[in-house]
Structures are given as C-alpha cells and as structure tokens.
N, C-alpha and C positions, 0 to 999 in steps of 0.2 A: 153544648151543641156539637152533634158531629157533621160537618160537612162531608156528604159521599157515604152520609151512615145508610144505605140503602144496598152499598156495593160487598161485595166481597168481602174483607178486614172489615170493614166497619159494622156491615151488620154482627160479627162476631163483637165487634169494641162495644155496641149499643146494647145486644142482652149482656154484655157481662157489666157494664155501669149501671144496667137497670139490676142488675140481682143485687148489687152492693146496695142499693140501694139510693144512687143518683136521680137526679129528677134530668131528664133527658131529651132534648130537641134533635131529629135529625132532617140536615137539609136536603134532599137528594132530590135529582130526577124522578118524576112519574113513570113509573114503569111495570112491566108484569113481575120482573127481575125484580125488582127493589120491592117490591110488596108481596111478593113471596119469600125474599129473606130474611123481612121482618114479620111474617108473620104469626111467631111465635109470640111477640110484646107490641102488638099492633094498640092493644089497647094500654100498654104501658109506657107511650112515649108519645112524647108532640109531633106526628110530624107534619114537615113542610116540603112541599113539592115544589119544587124550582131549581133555578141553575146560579153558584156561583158566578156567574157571568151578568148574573141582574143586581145589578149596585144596589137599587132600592130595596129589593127583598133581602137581599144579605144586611143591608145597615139593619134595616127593621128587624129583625131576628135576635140581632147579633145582642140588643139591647135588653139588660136583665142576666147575660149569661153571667157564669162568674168565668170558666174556661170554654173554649174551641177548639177541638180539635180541626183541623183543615186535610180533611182525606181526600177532597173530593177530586178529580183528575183523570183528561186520558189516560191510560198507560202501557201502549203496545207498542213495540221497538215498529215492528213490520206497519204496521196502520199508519206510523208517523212519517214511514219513508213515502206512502202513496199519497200523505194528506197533512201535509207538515201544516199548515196554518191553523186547523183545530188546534191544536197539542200548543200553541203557543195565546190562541184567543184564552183557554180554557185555564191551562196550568200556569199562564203568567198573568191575563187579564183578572182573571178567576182568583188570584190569588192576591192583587194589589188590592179586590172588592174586599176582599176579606181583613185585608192588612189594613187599611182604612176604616173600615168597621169597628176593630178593635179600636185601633187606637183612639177613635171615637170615644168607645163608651170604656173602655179603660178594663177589658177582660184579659186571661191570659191565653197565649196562644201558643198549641202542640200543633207542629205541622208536619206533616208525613211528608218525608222528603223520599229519596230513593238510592242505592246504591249505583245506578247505570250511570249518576254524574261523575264518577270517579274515569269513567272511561277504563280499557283494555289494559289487562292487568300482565302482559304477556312480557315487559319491560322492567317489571320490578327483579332485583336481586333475590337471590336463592335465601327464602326463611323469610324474605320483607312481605308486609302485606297492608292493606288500606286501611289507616287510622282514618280519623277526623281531620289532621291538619296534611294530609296527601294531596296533592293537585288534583284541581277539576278537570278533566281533560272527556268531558261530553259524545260519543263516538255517534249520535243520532239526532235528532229533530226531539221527538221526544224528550232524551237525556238532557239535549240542550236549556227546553222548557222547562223542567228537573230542578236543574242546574241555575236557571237564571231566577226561581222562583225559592230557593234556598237563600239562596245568596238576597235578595231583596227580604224576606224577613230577618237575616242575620242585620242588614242594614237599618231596619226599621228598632231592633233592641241598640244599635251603637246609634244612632241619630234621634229615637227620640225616646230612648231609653226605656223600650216596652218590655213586659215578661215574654218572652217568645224564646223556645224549645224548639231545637230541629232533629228530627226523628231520619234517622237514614237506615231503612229494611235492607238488608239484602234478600235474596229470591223467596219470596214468602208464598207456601202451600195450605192446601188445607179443603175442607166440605164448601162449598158456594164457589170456588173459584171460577171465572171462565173456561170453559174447552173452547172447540168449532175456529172456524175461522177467529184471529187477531185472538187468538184464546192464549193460554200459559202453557206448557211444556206436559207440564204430568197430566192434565187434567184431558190436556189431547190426546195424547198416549193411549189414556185409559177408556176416552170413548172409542175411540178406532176396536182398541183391544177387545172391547165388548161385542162390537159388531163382528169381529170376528178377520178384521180386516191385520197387512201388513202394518208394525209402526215405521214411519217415515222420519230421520234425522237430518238434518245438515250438516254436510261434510262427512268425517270420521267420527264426529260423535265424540272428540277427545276435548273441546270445549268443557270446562269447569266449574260449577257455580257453587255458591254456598246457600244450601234451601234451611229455610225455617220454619218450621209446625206451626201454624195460626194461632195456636192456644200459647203456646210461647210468645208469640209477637204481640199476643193482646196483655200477658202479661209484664211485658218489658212496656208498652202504653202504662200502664197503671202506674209503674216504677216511675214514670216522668212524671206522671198528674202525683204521686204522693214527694216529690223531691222535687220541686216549685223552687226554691234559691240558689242551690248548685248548680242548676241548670240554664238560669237566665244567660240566654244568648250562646250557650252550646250546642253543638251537633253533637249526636250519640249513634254510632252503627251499634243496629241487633243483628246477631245470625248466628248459626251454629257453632259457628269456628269449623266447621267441618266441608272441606268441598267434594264436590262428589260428578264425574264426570257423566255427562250425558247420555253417552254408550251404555253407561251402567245403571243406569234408570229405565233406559228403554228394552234392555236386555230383563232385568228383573219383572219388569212388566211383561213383557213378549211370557217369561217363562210362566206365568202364574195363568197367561190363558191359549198357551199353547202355538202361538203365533210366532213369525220373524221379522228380523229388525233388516231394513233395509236405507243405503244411504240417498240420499240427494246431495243439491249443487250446497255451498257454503252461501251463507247471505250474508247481504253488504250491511254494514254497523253492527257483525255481531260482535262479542266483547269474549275474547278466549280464555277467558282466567279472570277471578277477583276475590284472591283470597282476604277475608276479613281481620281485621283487628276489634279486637270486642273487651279489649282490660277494662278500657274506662265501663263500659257497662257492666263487667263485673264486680268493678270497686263500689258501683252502686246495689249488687245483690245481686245480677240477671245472672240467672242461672238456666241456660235453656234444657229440658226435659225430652222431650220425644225425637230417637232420630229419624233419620228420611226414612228409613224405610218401614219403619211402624207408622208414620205417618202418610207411608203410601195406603202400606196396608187399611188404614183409618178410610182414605180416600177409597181406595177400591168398595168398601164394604157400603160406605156413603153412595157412591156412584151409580151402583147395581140398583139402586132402590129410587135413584133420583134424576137420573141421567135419560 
C-alpha cells in the first residue's frame, strides 16, 4: 500500500510497482489531481480514498498488506509558515495512524521522510555535507513535522522492534509535480515561462539545492523494498550528489523561452545549502541516472502538453 500514491512520487512509485508486477493499494485523497495521476493503472490498483488522518480507515487498509510505503504528507516550506497546524495534524498525526497500523498487523514500513529535517546547510565545513547520522536542526513548521514524524518511526523499530525504513529525498523533480501557488521551484518556473511571463527568485538566487529525477528516486524506493534486513531501522538520503544553484535553474529556463530572471525579497525558513551525503545509498547499488538538466528538459516537454 502506498499512502499519498495519488500525489506526485507516488503516483510515479504505484505504476512502476504495478509494472513489476505488485498487487498494489493506494491510499490517497479524492481528488481530480490524484485521479488524473493515476489514471494510467486506474484499473490496476485498489484504490482507497481517504485521509491518513482517519485512524479507522488506515487500520482497516493496512490489514493484509505485507509492506507500506507511508508518502502521504503536506509538504510546502511557505504553506507551513501561513498554516503550521495542518503540517503537524497530517505529517505527525497522520503518521502515528499509520505507525499503529502496522505494528498492528505486523507489515513492514518505508517511510518517505525529507531532507528539509536536517535544517540550513550554510554552517557545515568546507567538503562536509549531510549524512544520516547529521543533526536534525528543522528550519520550518513543516521540516519540524518532517523531523518529528522520522524520528517517531525510528522509535517505533528501537521500542517495539518493527521493520521500518526511513527514506530521506533531497529536492525531488520530475512530470506531475506541483507548479502555482505553494507549488516546487522548477515546475513554477516553467509555467510562468510558458506564459511568457518574468521568472521570480528569492533573494540572489545563490541558495543551493541537490534536485533528483523522479525515475531515480523511484528507483532508490525499490532499492529499500528489495534490501528489507540491512535496513531495519536506517535512514537512507537519495539525491544526486550534485548541487546546483537556483540562479542557474532559473536562468536555463529564462533562456529556452526567451524570458528574464528577476529577484525578489529572501523568505524566512529558507535553507541556503544542503549538500548530500549518498555513500551509504551507493554501497546498496543507487546509482542516480538523469541530470538536472535533462530532467528539466524531460519536464519542459511534459509541461507544454500538460500544464
């Protein structure tokens, strides 16, 4: 079962488990969103419309799975600083329903954690960068719910000795993502850019991040669901290894449709820098494929047609 298989990653996680040929539940909000991103395997998966947030439909679900992936979650830096109590009902309530669940019926549990828990990367020494065992240091509302909902499954394998996997992405792109408002970085860019409008940055634009190709981070998923014992009770960061500054996103974009890049004010909980540490995921085989900018280009070509 994927919880959140309706959103973004997941509808991506849900046909590529249904092609291998998994038998497949996903629990997601009813929406025009979630049933447009599945409806390429609408008829090849179970799904269930609801909210991690309803204890009874989660138990009930949960029962029969053999694993869970747990995707489901707000997850917008800016949305959390206008509305920090969703982001904490959702991503920690939401996420006890599901940790309860399991341990119930005794499945194993992958849970899509996030890189924003590590907090602002701007204080590491020169060449260090965020392993798995780095300080939580939460810079948002959101991250915090992140952060506190990582940490409660890492507790649930040390206290009542569950199989539970914690997945930590750094900046993950790719076809379905959000744009628009509370939307992700490229995806905005690229409808602006369409319209024909300026793109808009914060700050200078010299903010950092490490983006990962969707088909990449669905394939580092798989890497957890096939390595089930090495992993009981580890966190794993996926991402490029590659950081790539924001200026330079928005500029490569600007230039493919002719437009200029213009700054705005800096916003408060952004996070300047996070470069990744990704050995341990290599010592398991993760080898990421597509970089940013073929995978913009992947994006743009998706976007024109879909946007």
């Amino acid at each position: 079962m994927i919880t959140g298989g309706g959103g973004f990653q997941g509808s991506h996680l849900a046909e590529f488990l249904v092609e291998e040929g998994h038998e497949v539940s996903v629990l997601n909000i009813n929406s025009e969103i979630s049933r447009k991103n599945l409806s390429a395997i609408t008829d090849k998966i179970r799904p269930i419309w609801g909210s991690v947030t309803d204890k009874d439909t989660v138990e009930k679900n949960v029962s029969g799975q053999d694993v869970v992936f747990h995707m489901a979650a707000h997850v917008n830096v800016d949305e959390s600083l206008e509305d920090p109590s969703i982001f904490f009902h959702v991503n920690v309530l939401g996420t006890h329903n599901v940790l309860e669940a399991v341990r119930k019926h005794g499945a194993r549990l992958i849970f899509v954690s996030s890189r924003e828990i590590y907090g602002d990367g701007r204080n590491l020494k020169e060449g260090e960068k965020f392993s798995e065992f780095s300080e939580i240091r939460p810079a948002s509302p959101y991250a915090a719910s992140k952060a506190a909902a990582d940490r409660m499954c890492y507790s649930y394998f040390a206290a009542f000795g569950m199989d539970v996997a914690i997945v930590r992405p750094f900046n993950v792109f790719g076809e379905r993502q959000k744009g628009g408002k509370f939307g992700a970085l490229i995806p905005i860019l690229t409808e602006r850019a369409l319209r024909g409008e300026n793109l808009e940055i914060f700050g200078d634009g010299s903010i950092a991040r490490d983006y990962t190709y969707v088909s990449d981070i669905i394939q580092a998923y798989n890497l957890v669901l096939l390595n089930s014992e090495p992993l009981k009770g580890r966190a794993i960061n996926f991402a490029s290894g590659v950081d790539t500054k924001v200026k330079d996103i928005a500029e490569y974009i600007a230039k493919k449709f002719g437009v200029k890049v213009v700054h705005t004010n800096p916003r408060p909980g952004e996070v300047s820098r996070s470069p990744a540490d990704i050995s341990f995921a290599k010592s398991l085989g993760y080898s990421p494929k597509i970089s940013i900018w073929e995978g913009i280009d992947r994006y743009i070509e998706w976007a024109k047609n879909n946007v």
